[in-house]
C-alpha positions in Angstrom: 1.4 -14.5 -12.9 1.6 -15.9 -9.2 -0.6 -17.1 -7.6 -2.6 -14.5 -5.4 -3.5 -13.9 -1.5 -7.0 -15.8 -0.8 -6.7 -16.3 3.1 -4.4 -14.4 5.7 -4.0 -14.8 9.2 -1.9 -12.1 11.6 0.4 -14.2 14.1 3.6 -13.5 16.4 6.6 -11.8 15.7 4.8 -9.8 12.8 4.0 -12.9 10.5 1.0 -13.2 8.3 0.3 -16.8 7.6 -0.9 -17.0 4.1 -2.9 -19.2 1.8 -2.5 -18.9 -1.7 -5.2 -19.3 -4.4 -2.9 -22.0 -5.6 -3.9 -23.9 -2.7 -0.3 -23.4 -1.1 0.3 -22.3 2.6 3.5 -19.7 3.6 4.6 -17.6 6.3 5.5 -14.0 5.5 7.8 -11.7 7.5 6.9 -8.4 7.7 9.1 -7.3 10.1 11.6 -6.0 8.1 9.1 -3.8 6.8 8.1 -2.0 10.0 11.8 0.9 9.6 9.7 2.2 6.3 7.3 4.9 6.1 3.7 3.7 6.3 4.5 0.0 7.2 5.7 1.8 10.8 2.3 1.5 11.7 2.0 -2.1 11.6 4.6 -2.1 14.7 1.1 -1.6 16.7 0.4 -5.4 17.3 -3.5 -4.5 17.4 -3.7 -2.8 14.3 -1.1 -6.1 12.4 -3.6 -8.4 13.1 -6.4 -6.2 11.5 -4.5 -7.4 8.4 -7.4 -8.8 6.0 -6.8 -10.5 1.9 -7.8 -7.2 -0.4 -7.7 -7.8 -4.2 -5.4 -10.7 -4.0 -2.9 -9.1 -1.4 -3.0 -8.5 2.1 -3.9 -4.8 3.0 -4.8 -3.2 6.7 -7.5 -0.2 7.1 -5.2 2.6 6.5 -4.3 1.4 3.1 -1.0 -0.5 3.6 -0.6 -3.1 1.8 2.2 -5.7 -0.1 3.1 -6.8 -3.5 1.2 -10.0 -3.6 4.4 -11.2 -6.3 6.5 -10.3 -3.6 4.3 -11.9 -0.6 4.5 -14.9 -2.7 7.8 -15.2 -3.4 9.7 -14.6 -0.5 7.0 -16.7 2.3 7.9 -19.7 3.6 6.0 -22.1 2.0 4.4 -24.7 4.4 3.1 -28.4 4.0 -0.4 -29.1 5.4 
């Protein structure tokens, strides 16, 4: 199992910065997801950065939320 969502941070150009419970850091970019069906609501900037860690993933207040394999696996991972 990957590791899992333990800190998240909304910042520009629809990017939630991430820390993992591994203790690893990434960037994810969600703004390919913002064309699909419920994720078009994350195109508000307000209601992004309302993003908060849920369970491991990263979810907003209308129930949107991402694979946290997948949130993993494709972020940029970042040294700090």
């Amino acid at each position: 199992m990957n590791p899992r969502v333990s800190e998240v941070t909304a910042i520009d150009d629809y990017k939630l910065q991430l820390v993992f419970t591994n203790g690893e850091h990434g960037i994810y970019d969600c703004s390919d997801l913002l064309d699909f069906g419920v994720f078009e609501e994350l195109r508000d900037k307000n209601y992004f950065r309302q993003a908060r860690p849920w369970h491991g993933t990263v979810a907003w207040p209308h129930e949107q939320d991402i694979c946290p394999d997948t949130l993993y696996l494709d972020s940029q991972k970042e040294n700090i």
